[in-house]
N, C-alpha and C positions, 0 to 999 in steps of 0.2 A: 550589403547583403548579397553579391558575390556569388558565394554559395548558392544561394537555392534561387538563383537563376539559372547555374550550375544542373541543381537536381532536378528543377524543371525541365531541363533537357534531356538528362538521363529517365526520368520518367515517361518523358513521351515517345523518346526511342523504344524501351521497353514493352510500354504499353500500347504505340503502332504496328508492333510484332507481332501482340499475340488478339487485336480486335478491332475496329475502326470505331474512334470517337465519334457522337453526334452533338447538336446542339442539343442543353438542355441536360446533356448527365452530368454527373458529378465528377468533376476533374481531378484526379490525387492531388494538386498541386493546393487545392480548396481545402483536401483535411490537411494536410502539411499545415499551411496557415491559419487553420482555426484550431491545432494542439499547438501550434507559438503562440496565439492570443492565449491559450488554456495556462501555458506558462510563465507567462507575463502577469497572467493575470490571477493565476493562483499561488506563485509563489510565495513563500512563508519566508521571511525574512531571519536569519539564521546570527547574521553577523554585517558590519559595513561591508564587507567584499565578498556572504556570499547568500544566497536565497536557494532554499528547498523547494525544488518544481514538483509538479504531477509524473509521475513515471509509466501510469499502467493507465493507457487508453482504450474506450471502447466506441469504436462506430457503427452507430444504426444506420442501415441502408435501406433503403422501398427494394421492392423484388427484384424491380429491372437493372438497378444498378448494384446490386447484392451479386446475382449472376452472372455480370458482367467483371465487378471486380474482385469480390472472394476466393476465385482460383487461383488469383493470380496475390496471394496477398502475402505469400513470402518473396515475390518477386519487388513489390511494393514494399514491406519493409525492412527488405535488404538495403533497401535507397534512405528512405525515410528517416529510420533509427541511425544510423551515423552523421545525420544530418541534424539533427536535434541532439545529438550530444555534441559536435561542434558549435550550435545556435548556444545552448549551455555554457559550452568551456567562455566562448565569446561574452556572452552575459554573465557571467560569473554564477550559477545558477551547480546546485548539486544534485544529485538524486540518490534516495533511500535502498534503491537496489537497480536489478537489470529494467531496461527497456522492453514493455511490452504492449502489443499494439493487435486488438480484438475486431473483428469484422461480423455485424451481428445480422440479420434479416430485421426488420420492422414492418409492416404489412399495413400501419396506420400511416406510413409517411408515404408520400407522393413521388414520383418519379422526378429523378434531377434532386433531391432532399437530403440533406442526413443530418443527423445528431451524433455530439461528440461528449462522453463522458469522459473523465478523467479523475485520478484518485493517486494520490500517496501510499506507497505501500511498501515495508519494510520485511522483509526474512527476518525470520524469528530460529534460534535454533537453540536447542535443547541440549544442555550438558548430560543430566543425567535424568529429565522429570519425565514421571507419566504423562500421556493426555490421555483423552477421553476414549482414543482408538485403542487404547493397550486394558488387557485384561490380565495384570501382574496375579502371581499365584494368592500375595497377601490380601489380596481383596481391598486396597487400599484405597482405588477408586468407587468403588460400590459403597465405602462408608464415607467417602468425602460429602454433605450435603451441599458444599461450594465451589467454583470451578470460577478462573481467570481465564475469559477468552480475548484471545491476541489473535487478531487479523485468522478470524474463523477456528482458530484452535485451542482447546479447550483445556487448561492446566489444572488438576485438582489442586485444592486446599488445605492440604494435610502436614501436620508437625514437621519440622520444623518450619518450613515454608523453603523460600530460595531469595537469590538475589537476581536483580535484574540491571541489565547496562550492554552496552555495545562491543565490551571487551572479549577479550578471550575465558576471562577468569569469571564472570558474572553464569549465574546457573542457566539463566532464561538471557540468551543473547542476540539483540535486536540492531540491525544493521541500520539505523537511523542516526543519521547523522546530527543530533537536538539531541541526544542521549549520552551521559556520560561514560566512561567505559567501565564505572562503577558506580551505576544512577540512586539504586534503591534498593531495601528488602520489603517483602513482602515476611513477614511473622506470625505463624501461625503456634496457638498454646491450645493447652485445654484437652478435653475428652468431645470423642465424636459429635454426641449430641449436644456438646455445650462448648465450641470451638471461639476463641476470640482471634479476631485478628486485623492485626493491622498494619499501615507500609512507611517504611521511613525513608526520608530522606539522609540518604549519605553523605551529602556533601555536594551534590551534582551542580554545573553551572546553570540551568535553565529550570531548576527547579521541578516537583510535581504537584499536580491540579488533578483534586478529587472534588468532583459533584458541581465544577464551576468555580472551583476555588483554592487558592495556592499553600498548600501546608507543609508544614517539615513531617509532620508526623500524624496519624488521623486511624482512626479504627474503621475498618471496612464492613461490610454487610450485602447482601443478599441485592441488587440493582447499581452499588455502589460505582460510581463512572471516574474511570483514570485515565489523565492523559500525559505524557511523556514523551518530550519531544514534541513530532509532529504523528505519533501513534497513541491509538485509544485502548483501552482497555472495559470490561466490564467485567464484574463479578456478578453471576448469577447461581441459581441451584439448576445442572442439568437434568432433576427429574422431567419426562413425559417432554423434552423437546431434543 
């Protein structure tokens, strides 16, 4: 590990430029090390050679060392972030999209403290669908009662439906690497007030799991929980939320 003996050193050059360390703060070299346990330790296992790490980090800080390192936090993970995608390539480890790495205030934590969350998160892009921000002339979201949300964004429910995968060609295309590049449809039939629908599986290697459980094919509704790859899905009705 080489390396981030390496980046420890560049860290502390860095950060004896712009403030003098005391005992008792939180040393960058401390969150370095506890998003490698984060990786190690939440890796999803993908294949024999290679496992899906956490990509998007957030650090709670107490004030005093919020202050002291939050200014400087693109100077931190200009170091950082290429150093955990080399700890990556090294472990054989992949990630869902870019590297990102959040620096938050906490006010309950104690000086010298921090907390490290971490999350899997996949870009999602849209060939041609609504979501919930678009107000198309057809009014076609205002009759949808159903909406697929994908990593906070909101796809209506409406005839015909779309397909979903990692390709280029898939309508709803999610950069998760547990996705095939033609995973699934989602199908929607029926009139507004009486819409059926359901998701099939295309053929995909890793299969989909609705509600806890691994189906080719399964009719959807209103809470209905999809997951795909290592991304989740929910169907709800966005009235009043």
């Amino acid at each position: 590990m080489g390396f981030l003996d390496k980046l420890e050193r560049q860290l502390e050059g860095a950060i004896n430029k712009a403030f003098t360390m005391f005992p008792g703060d939180v040393m960058p070299m401390e969150i370095v090390n506890a998003m490698i346990k984060e990786m190690d330790v939440r890796g999803k296992v993908l294949s024999p050679e290679r496992r899906l790490a956490p990509n998007d980090f957030t650090v709670r800080l107490a004030q005093r060392d919020y202050e002291r390192l939050a200014p400087y936090s693109r100077t931190l993970n200009a170091q950082i972030i290429p150093t955990l995608r080399e700890y990556a390539v090294e472990r054989g480890y992949v990630f869902n999209d870019t590297l990102t790495i959040s620096y938050l205030l906490d006010e309950t934590l104690k000086a010298g403290s921090f907390t490290l969350d971490s999350q899997v998160i996949a870009s999602v892009v849209d060939r041609a669908l609504p979501t919930a921000g678009d107000e198309p002339p057809s009014g076609r979201l205002q009759r949808a009662p159903l909406v697929l949300e994908v990593n906070g964004v909101r796809h209506p429910l409406v005839p015909p439906g779309f397909t979903i995968g990692r390709g280029s060609d898939s309508d709803l295309r999610i950069s998760d690497p547990g996705i095939s590049r033609l995973h699934a449809r989602i199908e929607v039939t029926g009139e507004p007030n009486r819409l059926q629908i359901k998701i099939i599986d295309l053929g995909s290697a890793n299969g989909i799991t609705v509600n806890g459980e691994q189906v080719l094919e399964t009719e959807l509704g209103s809470g209905s929980r999809i997951e795909i790859g290592s991304t989740r899905m929910l169907v709800h009705t966005p009235i009043g939320e």
